[in-house]
C-alpha positions as CSV (number, residue, x, y, z in Angstrom):
1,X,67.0,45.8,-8.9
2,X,64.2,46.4,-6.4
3,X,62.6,49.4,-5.3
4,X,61.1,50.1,-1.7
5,X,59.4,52.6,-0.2
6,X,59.0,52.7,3.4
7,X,56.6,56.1,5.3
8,X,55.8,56.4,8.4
9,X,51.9,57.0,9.1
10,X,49.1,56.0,6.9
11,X,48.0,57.8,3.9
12,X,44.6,59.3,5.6
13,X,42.9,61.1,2.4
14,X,41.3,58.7,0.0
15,X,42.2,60.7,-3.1
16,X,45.7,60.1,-2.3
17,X,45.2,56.4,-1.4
18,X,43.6,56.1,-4.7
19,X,46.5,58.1,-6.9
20,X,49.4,56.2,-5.1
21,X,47.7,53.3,-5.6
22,X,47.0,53.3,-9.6
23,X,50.9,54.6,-9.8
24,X,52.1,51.6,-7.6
25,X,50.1,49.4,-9.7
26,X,51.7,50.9,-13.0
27,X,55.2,50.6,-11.6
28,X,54.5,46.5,-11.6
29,X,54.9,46.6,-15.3
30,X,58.7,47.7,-14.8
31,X,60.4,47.0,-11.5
32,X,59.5,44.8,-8.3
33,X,58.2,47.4,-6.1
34,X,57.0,47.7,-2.6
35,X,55.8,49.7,0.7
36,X,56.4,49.6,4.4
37,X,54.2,52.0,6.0
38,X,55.6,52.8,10.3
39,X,52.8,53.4,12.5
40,X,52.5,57.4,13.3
41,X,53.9,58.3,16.9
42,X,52.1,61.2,18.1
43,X,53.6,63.8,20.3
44,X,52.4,63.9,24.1
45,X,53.2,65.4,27.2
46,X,55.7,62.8,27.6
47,X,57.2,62.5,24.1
48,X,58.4,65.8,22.3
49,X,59.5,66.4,18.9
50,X,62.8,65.1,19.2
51,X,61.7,62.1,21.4
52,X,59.0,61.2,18.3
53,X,61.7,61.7,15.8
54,X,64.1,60.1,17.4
55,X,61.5,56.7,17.9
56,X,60.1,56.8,14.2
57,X,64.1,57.0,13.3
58,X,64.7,53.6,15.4
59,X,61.8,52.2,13.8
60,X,63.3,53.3,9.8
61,X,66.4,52.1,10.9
62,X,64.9,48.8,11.8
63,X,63.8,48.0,8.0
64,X,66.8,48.7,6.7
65,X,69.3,45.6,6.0
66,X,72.5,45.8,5.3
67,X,73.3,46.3,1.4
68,X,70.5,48.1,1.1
69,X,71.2,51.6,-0.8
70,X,69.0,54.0,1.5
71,X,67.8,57.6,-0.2
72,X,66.5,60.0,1.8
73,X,63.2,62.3,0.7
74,X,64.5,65.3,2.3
75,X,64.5,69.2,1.4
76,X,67.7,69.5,1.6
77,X,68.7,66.8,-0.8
78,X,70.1,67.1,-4.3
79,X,67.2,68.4,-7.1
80,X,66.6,66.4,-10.0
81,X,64.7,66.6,-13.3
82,X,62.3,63.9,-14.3
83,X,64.9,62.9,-16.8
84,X,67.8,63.3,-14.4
85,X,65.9,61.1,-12.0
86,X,65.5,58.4,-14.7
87,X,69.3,58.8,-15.3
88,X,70.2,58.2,-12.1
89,X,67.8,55.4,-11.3
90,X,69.5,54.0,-15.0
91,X,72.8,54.1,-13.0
92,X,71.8,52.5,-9.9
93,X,71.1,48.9,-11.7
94,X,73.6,46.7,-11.4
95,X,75.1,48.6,-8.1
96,X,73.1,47.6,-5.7
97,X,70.1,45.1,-5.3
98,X,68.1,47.1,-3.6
99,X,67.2,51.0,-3.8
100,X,65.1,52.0,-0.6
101,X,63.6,54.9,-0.5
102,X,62.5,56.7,3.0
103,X,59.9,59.6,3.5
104,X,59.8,60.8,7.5
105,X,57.3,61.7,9.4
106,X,56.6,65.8,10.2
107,X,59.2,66.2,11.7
108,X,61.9,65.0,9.6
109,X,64.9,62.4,10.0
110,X,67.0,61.5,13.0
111,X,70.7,61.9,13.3
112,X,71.0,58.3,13.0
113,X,69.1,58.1,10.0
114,X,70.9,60.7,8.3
115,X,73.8,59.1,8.8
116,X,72.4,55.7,7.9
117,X,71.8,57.5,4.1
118,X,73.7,56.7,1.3
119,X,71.9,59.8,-0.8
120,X,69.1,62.8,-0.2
121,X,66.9,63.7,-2.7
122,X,64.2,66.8,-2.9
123,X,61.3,66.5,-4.8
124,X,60.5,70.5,-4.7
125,X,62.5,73.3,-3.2
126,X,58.5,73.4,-1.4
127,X,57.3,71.7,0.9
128,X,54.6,69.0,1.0
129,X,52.8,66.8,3.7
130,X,54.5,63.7,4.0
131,X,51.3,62.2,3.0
132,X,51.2,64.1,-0.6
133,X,54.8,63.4,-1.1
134,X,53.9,59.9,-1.2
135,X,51.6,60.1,-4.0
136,X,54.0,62.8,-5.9
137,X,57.1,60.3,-5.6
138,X,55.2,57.0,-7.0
139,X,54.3,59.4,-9.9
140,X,57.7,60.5,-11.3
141,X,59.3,56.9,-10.4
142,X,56.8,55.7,-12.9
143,X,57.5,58.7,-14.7
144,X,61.4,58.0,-14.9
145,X,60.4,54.3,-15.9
146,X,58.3,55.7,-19.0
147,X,61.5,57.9,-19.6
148,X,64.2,55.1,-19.9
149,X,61.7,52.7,-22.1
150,X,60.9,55.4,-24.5
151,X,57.3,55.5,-23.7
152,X,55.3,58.9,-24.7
153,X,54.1,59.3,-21.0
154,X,56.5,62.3,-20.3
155,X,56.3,65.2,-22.4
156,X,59.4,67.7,-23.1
């Protein structure tokens, strides 16, 4: 199984280059992973929230192929444990080839995304930049990686 991660707009602040960066490197060891980052569409006088969301969904939407098993980062997805994360990544091999996972831009997902999903999942009942959430979701799926090998990164 392989894991994707596609954002939209580049990680700006060095410290979180650097952490996402030593995680994705760590997650080599266990799964083929990879990133598509979308360029960031700024609002103007002649593009609104909407129309930005709407554009940054096209572009998502464009990245996806078909069999692709597409999870949402969104607050209003299902909350998950470390462990329960592990579980459920446990129980995604062998049902699809492909597990891609989407963070949006600031202001969120379009209908046509949302629809596109096959699953949402929340990182925190908070919320985070969608730069930091970058760096925060590379951590626990390395995290959920130790879990299921039995390594003694995670701690109960």
């Amino acid at each position: 199984m392989r894991i994707s991660l596609v954002l939209t707009g580049k990680t700006r602040e060095k410290y979180l280059q650097e952490g996402f960066e030593l995680y994705r490197k760590r997650l080599d060891h266990y799964v083929p992973f990879s990133c598509t980052v979308i360029p960031d569409l700024k609002v103007t006088k002649k593009t609104g929230n909407m129309q930005v969301q709407e554009m940054e969904g096209d572009q998502i939407l464009q990245r996806i192929k078909p069999g692709d098993f597409v999870v949402l980062l969104d607050e209003r997805g299902k909350h998950y444990s470390s462990e329960e994360f592990a579980a459920y990544l446990q129980s995604m091999e062998g049902r699809t080839g492909h597990i891609l996972f989407i963070v949006g831009g600031a202001y969120g997902f379009s209908e046509a995304v949302y629809n596109r999903a096959d699953h949402k999942m929340s990182l925190s009942k908070m919320t985070f930049s969608h730069q930091m959430v970058r760096l925060l979701f590379v951590e626990q799926l390395y995290r959920a990686y130790t879990i299921l090998n039995g390594e003694p990164y995670h701690h109960k």
